[in-house]
C-alpha angles and dihedrals in degrees: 000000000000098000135062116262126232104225092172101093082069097058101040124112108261112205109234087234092050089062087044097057091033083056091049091043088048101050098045095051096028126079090204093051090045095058084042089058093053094048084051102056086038088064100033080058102050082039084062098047090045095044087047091049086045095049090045104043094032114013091047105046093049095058085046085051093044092046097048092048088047095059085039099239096100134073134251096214088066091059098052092057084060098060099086092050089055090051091055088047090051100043084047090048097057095041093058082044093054088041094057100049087046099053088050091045083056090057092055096045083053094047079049096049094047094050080050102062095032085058088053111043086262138138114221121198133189088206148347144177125280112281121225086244103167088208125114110266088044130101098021136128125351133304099033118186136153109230139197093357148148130224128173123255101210134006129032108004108251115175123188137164140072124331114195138175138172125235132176126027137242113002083351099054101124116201094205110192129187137185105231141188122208117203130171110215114193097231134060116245147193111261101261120170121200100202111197118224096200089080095041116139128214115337093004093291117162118255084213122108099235127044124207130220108261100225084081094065117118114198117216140213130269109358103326089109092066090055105045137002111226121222120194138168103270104264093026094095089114096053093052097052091052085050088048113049120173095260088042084054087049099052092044086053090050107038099023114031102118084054145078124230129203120182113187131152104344102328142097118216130186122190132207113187081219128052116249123273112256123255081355110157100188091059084040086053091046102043097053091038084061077051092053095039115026093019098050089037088055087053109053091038092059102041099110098034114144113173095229093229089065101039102178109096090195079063095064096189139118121230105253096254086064101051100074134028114227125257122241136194116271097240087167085076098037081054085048094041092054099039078060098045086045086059097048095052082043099058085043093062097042093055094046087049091044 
Protein backbone atom coordinates (compact mmCIF):
# COMPACT_ATOMS: atom_id res chain seq x y z
CA UNK A 1 0.00 0.00 0.00
CA UNK A 2 1.26 3.52 -1.10
CA UNK A 3 0.59 5.33 2.15
CA UNK A 4 1.86 5.01 5.87
CA UNK A 5 -0.46 3.06 8.26
CA UNK A 6 -1.69 4.25 11.59
CA UNK A 7 -1.15 0.88 14.11
CA UNK A 8 -1.99 2.81 17.05
CA UNK A 9 -5.66 2.15 17.33
CA UNK A 10 -4.42 -1.32 18.19
CA UNK A 11 -2.34 -0.36 21.09
CA UNK A 12 -4.37 2.06 22.56
CA UNK A 13 -6.14 1.62 25.98
CA UNK A 14 -10.14 0.54 25.25
CA UNK A 15 -12.58 1.57 28.29
CA UNK A 16 -14.36 -1.24 29.35
CA UNK A 17 -17.82 1.01 28.79
CA UNK A 18 -16.79 2.00 25.49
CA UNK A 19 -16.89 -2.22 24.28
CA UNK A 20 -19.78 -2.45 25.93
CA UNK A 21 -21.71 0.39 23.96
CA UNK A 22 -19.70 -0.51 20.56
CA UNK A 23 -21.29 -4.44 21.25
CA UNK A 24 -24.77 -3.00 21.81
CA UNK A 25 -24.35 -0.51 18.63
CA UNK A 26 -23.18 -3.41 16.70
CA UNK A 27 -25.81 -5.83 17.41
CA UNK A 28 -28.70 -3.58 16.92
CA UNK A 29 -27.57 -2.36 13.60
CA UNK A 30 -25.53 -5.68 12.58
CA UNK A 31 -27.01 -8.91 11.25
CA UNK A 32 -24.09 -10.76 12.46
CA UNK A 33 -24.33 -9.29 15.86
CA UNK A 34 -27.73 -9.84 15.88
CA UNK A 35 -27.44 -13.63 15.36
CA UNK A 36 -24.31 -13.33 18.17
CA UNK A 37 -26.52 -11.98 20.43
CA UNK A 38 -29.02 -14.89 20.08
CA UNK A 39 -26.52 -17.43 20.44
CA UNK A 40 -25.65 -15.61 23.32
CA UNK A 41 -28.76 -15.56 25.11
CA UNK A 42 -29.21 -19.10 23.84
CA UNK A 43 -26.08 -20.12 25.96
CA UNK A 44 -26.43 -17.74 28.91
CA UNK A 45 -29.91 -19.64 29.13
CA UNK A 46 -28.89 -23.10 29.01
CA UNK A 47 -25.49 -21.58 31.67
CA UNK A 48 -28.22 -20.74 33.99
CA UNK A 49 -30.15 -24.08 33.77
CA UNK A 50 -26.84 -26.00 34.11
CA UNK A 51 -25.46 -23.75 36.94
CA UNK A 52 -29.43 -24.21 38.92
CA UNK A 53 -29.27 -28.24 38.41
CA UNK A 54 -25.55 -27.95 39.68
CA UNK A 55 -26.37 -25.90 42.68
CA UNK A 56 -29.26 -28.19 43.45
CA UNK A 57 -27.75 -31.93 42.84
CA UNK A 58 -24.34 -31.01 43.92
CA UNK A 59 -24.10 -27.20 45.88
CA UNK A 60 -26.74 -27.93 47.78
CA UNK A 61 -26.05 -31.73 49.14
CA UNK A 62 -22.59 -30.91 50.23
CA UNK A 63 -23.68 -27.97 52.73
CA UNK A 64 -26.30 -30.43 53.96
CA UNK A 65 -23.30 -32.95 54.33
CA UNK A 66 -20.98 -30.30 55.95
CA UNK A 67 -23.74 -29.17 58.30
CA UNK A 68 -24.76 -32.57 59.46
CA UNK A 69 -20.70 -33.70 60.22
CA UNK A 70 -20.27 -30.38 61.99
CA UNK A 71 -22.99 -30.98 64.51
CA UNK A 72 -21.63 -34.68 64.55
CA UNK A 73 -24.51 -36.34 63.59
CA UNK A 74 -23.47 -36.80 59.80
CA UNK A 75 -20.82 -39.13 57.95
CA UNK A 76 -17.70 -38.53 56.30
CA UNK A 77 -18.10 -40.89 53.97
CA UNK A 78 -21.05 -38.77 52.55
CA UNK A 79 -18.87 -35.96 52.00
CA UNK A 80 -16.34 -37.66 50.16
CA UNK A 81 -18.90 -38.86 47.54
CA UNK A 82 -19.40 -35.58 47.05
CA UNK A 83 -16.40 -34.79 46.16
CA UNK A 84 -16.66 -35.65 42.11
CA UNK A 85 -19.65 -33.77 41.76
CA UNK A 86 -17.75 -30.56 43.33
CA UNK A 87 -14.94 -31.03 40.86
CA UNK A 88 -17.46 -30.90 37.81
CA UNK A 89 -19.08 -27.66 39.50
CA UNK A 90 -15.86 -26.22 39.83
CA UNK A 91 -14.39 -27.12 36.40
CA UNK A 92 -17.86 -25.76 35.04
CA UNK A 93 -17.58 -23.12 36.91
CA UNK A 94 -14.19 -21.96 35.54
CA UNK A 95 -15.05 -22.80 31.74
CA UNK A 96 -18.47 -20.25 31.72
CA UNK A 97 -15.99 -17.80 33.59
CA UNK A 98 -12.93 -18.10 30.45
CA UNK A 99 -15.73 -17.97 27.90
CA UNK A 100 -16.97 -14.98 29.07
CA UNK A 101 -14.03 -13.12 29.22
CA UNK A 102 -13.31 -14.35 26.00
CA UNK A 103 -16.49 -13.40 24.29
CA UNK A 104 -16.05 -9.98 25.72
CA UNK A 105 -12.15 -9.95 24.69
CA UNK A 106 -13.57 -10.63 21.17
CA UNK A 107 -15.62 -7.45 21.40
CA UNK A 108 -12.34 -5.26 22.16
CA UNK A 109 -10.20 -6.81 19.48
CA UNK A 110 -13.29 -5.79 17.16
CA UNK A 111 -13.51 -2.00 18.68
CA UNK A 112 -10.09 -2.22 18.00
CA UNK A 113 -10.44 -3.48 14.52
CA UNK A 114 -12.92 -1.05 13.62
CA UNK A 115 -10.75 2.16 15.04
CA UNK A 116 -8.12 0.44 12.92
CA UNK A 117 -9.60 0.64 9.61
CA UNK A 118 -11.42 4.03 10.23
CA UNK A 119 -7.69 5.50 11.02
CA UNK A 120 -6.52 4.01 7.52
CA UNK A 121 -9.10 4.66 4.80
CA UNK A 122 -10.42 0.59 5.55
CA UNK A 123 -13.61 -1.21 5.87
CA UNK A 124 -13.65 -3.54 8.42
CA UNK A 125 -16.25 -6.27 8.51
CA UNK A 126 -17.21 -8.93 11.21
CA UNK A 127 -18.46 -11.05 8.45
CA UNK A 128 -19.38 -11.28 4.99
CA UNK A 129 -20.58 -13.75 2.17
CA UNK A 130 -18.75 -15.64 0.59
CA UNK A 131 -16.78 -13.79 -2.26
CA UNK A 132 -16.50 -15.38 -5.93
CA UNK A 133 -12.67 -15.58 -5.26
CA UNK A 134 -11.40 -17.88 -8.12
CA UNK A 135 -8.41 -19.00 -5.73
CA UNK A 136 -7.97 -22.33 -4.41
CA UNK A 137 -9.54 -22.58 -1.00
CA UNK A 138 -12.62 -20.66 -2.39
CA UNK A 139 -15.54 -21.75 -3.35
CA UNK A 140 -15.52 -24.94 -1.58
CA UNK A 141 -18.01 -26.82 0.92
CA UNK A 142 -20.87 -25.39 2.37
CA UNK A 143 -21.46 -22.20 4.56
CA UNK A 144 -19.09 -20.22 3.27
CA UNK A 145 -18.44 -16.72 4.99
CA UNK A 146 -15.21 -14.08 5.38
CA UNK A 147 -14.86 -13.26 8.51
CA UNK A 148 -13.09 -10.52 10.64
CA UNK A 149 -11.64 -9.01 7.79
CA UNK A 150 -10.36 -5.67 5.99
CA UNK A 151 -10.85 -4.56 2.58
CA UNK A 152 -9.89 -1.19 1.05
CA UNK A 153 -12.40 1.49 0.26
CA UNK A 154 -10.75 3.18 -2.74
CA UNK A 155 -7.71 2.46 -4.79
CA UNK A 156 -6.19 -0.79 -5.62
CA UNK A 157 -8.62 -3.76 -4.10
CA UNK A 158 -6.69 -5.48 -0.92
CA UNK A 159 -8.67 -8.03 0.91
CA UNK A 160 -7.44 -9.68 4.34
CA UNK A 161 -9.02 -11.76 7.26
CA UNK A 162 -10.34 -15.20 7.93
CA UNK A 163 -12.06 -17.62 5.02
CA UNK A 164 -13.78 -20.25 6.24
CA UNK A 165 -16.15 -23.28 4.78
CA UNK A 166 -17.79 -26.41 6.06
CA UNK A 167 -17.32 -30.03 4.52
CA UNK A 168 -18.55 -33.25 5.55
CA UNK A 169 -21.93 -33.92 7.63
CA UNK A 170 -22.86 -35.36 10.90
CA UNK A 171 -19.45 -36.60 13.22
CA UNK A 172 -17.45 -35.80 9.82
CA UNK A 173 -18.63 -32.34 9.29
CA UNK A 174 -15.09 -30.36 9.10
CA UNK A 175 -15.25 -26.42 9.84
CA UNK A 176 -11.65 -25.55 7.51
CA UNK A 177 -10.57 -22.21 8.14
CA UNK A 178 -7.52 -20.03 6.30
CA UNK A 179 -5.91 -16.74 6.71
CA UNK A 180 -6.00 -15.09 3.11
CA UNK A 181 -4.88 -12.56 1.53
CA UNK A 182 -7.01 -10.87 -1.82
CA UNK A 183 -5.03 -8.90 -4.26
CA UNK A 184 -6.17 -7.31 -8.04
CA UNK A 185 -3.55 -7.45 -10.18
CA UNK A 186 -4.06 -5.22 -13.63
CA UNK A 187 -3.18 -7.90 -15.98
CA UNK A 188 -4.51 -11.14 -16.70
CA UNK A 189 -2.14 -14.19 -15.90
CA UNK A 190 -1.50 -17.72 -16.30
CA UNK A 191 -2.69 -19.82 -12.95
CA UNK A 192 0.76 -20.23 -11.07
CA UNK A 193 0.82 -21.64 -7.31
CA UNK A 194 3.92 -21.03 -4.97
CA UNK A 195 3.39 -23.95 -2.42
CA UNK A 196 5.39 -23.37 0.65
CA UNK A 197 7.11 -26.04 1.98
CA UNK A 198 7.50 -24.63 5.33
CA UNK A 199 3.54 -25.78 6.24
CA UNK A 200 3.79 -29.18 4.49
CA UNK A 201 2.28 -31.96 6.18
CA UNK A 202 3.55 -35.91 6.25
CA UNK A 203 5.84 -36.97 3.21
CA UNK A 204 5.96 -33.36 1.73
CA UNK A 205 2.26 -33.40 0.73
CA UNK A 206 0.52 -29.78 0.02
CA UNK A 207 -2.06 -28.25 2.94
CA UNK A 208 -3.73 -26.93 0.27
CA UNK A 209 -7.20 -28.29 -0.89
CA UNK A 210 -6.39 -28.98 -4.34
CA UNK A 211 -3.14 -30.70 -5.70
CA UNK A 212 -1.87 -30.17 -8.82
CA UNK A 213 -0.32 -32.67 -11.28
CA UNK A 214 3.66 -32.38 -10.97
CA UNK A 215 4.50 -32.33 -14.17
CA UNK A 216 3.61 -28.98 -13.95
CA UNK A 217 6.41 -28.13 -11.55
CA UNK A 218 9.04 -25.55 -12.73
CA UNK A 219 12.31 -25.61 -10.72
CA UNK A 220 13.94 -22.39 -10.14
CA UNK A 221 17.17 -21.05 -9.81
CA UNK A 222 19.37 -20.52 -6.56
CA UNK A 223 17.24 -21.69 -3.36
CA UNK A 224 14.16 -20.91 -4.18
CA UNK A 225 13.36 -24.59 -4.55
CA UNK A 226 13.86 -25.20 -0.97
CA UNK A 227 11.33 -22.45 -0.15
CA UNK A 228 8.42 -23.05 -2.53
CA UNK A 229 7.46 -25.60 -5.26
CA UNK A 230 6.10 -23.84 -8.41
CA UNK A 231 3.58 -24.99 -9.96
CA UNK A 232 2.63 -23.49 -14.08
CA UNK A 233 0.39 -24.41 -16.97
CA UNK A 234 2.61 -26.82 -19.09
CA UNK A 235 4.13 -24.50 -21.78
CA UNK A 236 3.87 -21.81 -19.88
CA UNK A 237 7.61 -22.04 -18.52
CA UNK A 238 8.32 -19.01 -20.21
CA UNK A 239 5.73 -17.21 -18.87
CA UNK A 240 6.61 -18.08 -15.54
CA UNK A 241 9.88 -17.17 -15.72
CA UNK A 242 8.91 -13.61 -17.11
CA UNK A 243 6.35 -13.46 -13.98
CA UNK A 244 9.74 -14.84 -11.34
CA UNK A 245 12.42 -13.14 -11.78
CA UNK A 246 15.37 -13.67 -9.51
CA UNK A 247 14.59 -10.38 -7.17
CA UNK A 248 10.72 -11.40 -7.28
CA UNK A 249 12.02 -14.94 -5.97
CA UNK A 250 13.97 -13.02 -3.31
CA UNK A 251 11.28 -11.00 -1.93
CA UNK A 252 8.65 -14.22 -1.88
CA UNK A 253 11.49 -16.19 0.17
CA UNK A 254 11.84 -13.17 2.63
CA UNK A 255 8.28 -11.75 3.18
CA UNK A 256 6.25 -14.82 2.29
CA UNK A 257 7.82 -17.74 2.99
CA UNK A 258 5.28 -19.40 5.71
CA UNK A 259 2.79 -18.85 3.19
CA UNK A 260 1.39 -20.10 0.05
CA UNK A 261 0.79 -17.94 -3.03
CA UNK A 262 -1.58 -18.53 -5.88
CA UNK A 263 -1.75 -15.98 -8.92
CA UNK A 264 -4.55 -16.77 -11.37
CA UNK A 265 -6.60 -14.46 -13.73
CA UNK A 266 -6.01 -11.31 -12.53
CA UNK A 267 -5.56 -11.94 -8.60
CA UNK A 268 -2.96 -12.46 -5.96
CA UNK A 269 -3.72 -14.69 -3.33
CA UNK A 270 -1.79 -15.46 -0.24
CA UNK A 271 -2.74 -18.32 2.02
CA UNK A 272 -2.20 -18.89 5.83
CA UNK A 273 -3.32 -22.84 7.12
CA UNK A 274 -4.68 -20.68 10.36
CA UNK A 275 -6.66 -18.04 10.38
CA UNK A 276 -4.96 -14.52 11.45
CA UNK A 277 -4.70 -13.42 14.90
CA UNK A 278 -7.19 -10.76 15.70
CA UNK A 279 -6.22 -6.96 16.07
CA UNK A 280 -2.80 -8.38 15.63
CA UNK A 281 -0.45 -5.67 14.30
CA UNK A 282 2.40 -7.64 13.61
CA UNK A 283 0.24 -9.93 10.99
CA UNK A 284 -1.35 -6.48 9.95
CA UNK A 285 2.46 -5.23 9.45
CA UNK A 286 3.34 -8.42 7.55
CA UNK A 287 0.53 -8.84 5.45
CA UNK A 288 0.60 -5.37 3.89
CA UNK A 289 4.36 -5.41 3.84
CA UNK A 290 3.84 -8.88 1.22
CA UNK A 291 1.28 -5.91 -0.63
CA UNK A 292 4.26 -3.27 -0.78
CA UNK A 293 6.99 -5.87 -1.73
CA UNK A 294 5.62 -9.10 -3.66
CA UNK A 295 2.58 -7.49 -4.61
CA UNK A 296 4.21 -4.11 -6.16
CA UNK A 297 6.93 -6.13 -7.47
CA UNK A 298 4.00 -8.52 -9.44
CA UNK A 299 2.73 -5.50 -10.79
CA UNK A 300 5.22 -3.82 -12.30
CA UNK A 301 6.67 -7.03 -13.55
CA UNK A 302 3.64 -7.87 -15.32
CA UNK A 303 2.66 -4.62 -16.73
CA UNK A 304 3.30 -5.28 -20.07
CA UNK A 305 2.25 -9.36 -20.10
CA UNK A 306 0.57 -10.51 -23.27
CA UNK A 307 0.03 -14.44 -23.40
CA UNK A 308 1.52 -14.88 -26.96
CA UNK A 309 -1.50 -17.01 -28.17
CA UNK A 310 -3.38 -14.43 -27.79
CA UNK A 311 -1.03 -11.56 -29.04
CA UNK A 312 -3.14 -8.71 -28.77
CA UNK A 313 -2.33 -6.71 -24.96
CA UNK A 314 -5.61 -4.72 -25.32
CA UNK A 315 -6.94 -8.24 -25.12
CA UNK A 316 -5.74 -8.84 -21.65
CA UNK A 317 -6.50 -12.50 -21.63
CA UNK A 318 -4.69 -15.73 -21.28
CA UNK A 319 -5.26 -18.70 -23.93
CA UNK A 320 -7.56 -21.56 -21.90
CA UNK A 321 -4.89 -23.92 -21.40
CA UNK A 322 -3.22 -21.21 -19.24
CA UNK A 323 -5.90 -20.33 -17.02
CA UNK A 324 -5.91 -23.31 -14.85
CA UNK A 325 -3.30 -25.76 -13.78
CA UNK A 326 -4.24 -28.95 -13.99
CA UNK A 327 -5.38 -31.31 -10.73
CA UNK A 328 -3.59 -34.31 -9.80
CA UNK A 329 -4.20 -37.10 -7.65
CA UNK A 330 -2.89 -36.62 -3.49
CA UNK A 331 -0.74 -39.26 -3.45
CA UNK A 332 0.73 -37.78 0.01
CA UNK A 333 -2.72 -39.27 1.68
CA UNK A 334 -2.97 -42.32 -0.36
CA UNK A 335 1.15 -42.85 1.12
CA UNK A 336 -0.49 -41.93 4.91
CA UNK A 337 -3.59 -43.93 4.36
CA UNK A 338 -1.68 -46.97 3.54
CA UNK A 339 1.42 -46.59 6.37
CA UNK A 340 -1.84 -46.76 8.74
CA UNK A 341 -3.42 -49.32 7.22
CA UNK A 342 0.16 -51.16 7.18
CA UNK A 343 0.10 -50.82 10.73
CA UNK A 344 -3.24 -52.02 11.21
CA UNK A 345 -2.79 -55.01 9.40
CA UNK A 346 0.63 -55.06 11.39
CA UNK A 347 -0.90 -55.03 15.41
CA UNK A 348 -3.69 -57.83 13.97
CA UNK A 349 -1.30 -60.09 13.19
CA UNK A 350 0.86 -59.63 16.37
CA UNK A 351 -1.89 -60.28 18.53
CA UNK A 352 -3.10 -63.45 16.49
CA UNK A 353 0.73 -64.71 16.65
CA UNK A 354 0.95 -63.71 20.39
Amino acid sequence: MDRTIDYTPLFVPVARDEVVQFRTDATRVSAVGSAEQVRAIITWILGVVIAFTMVITVLVPMLVALGTLATGSGDLVDVVLLIPGIAIFAIGAVLGVRALRRSRGVWEQRLRMTRFALANGLVYEPRSPAPSYPGAIFGLGSSRAVTDHFRTAEGRFIDFGTYSYVTGSGKNRTTHRWGFLAMQLDRALPHMVLDSRANNGLFGSTTLPTTFRRDQVLSLEGDFDRYFTLYCPREYERDALYVFTPDLMALAIDEAAPFDLEIVDEWLFVYSTAPFPLADAATYQRLLRIVSTVGAKALSQTDRYVDERIGEFSANLVAPRGRRLERGFPWGVVAVGAVVVVFWVGQFALRSVF
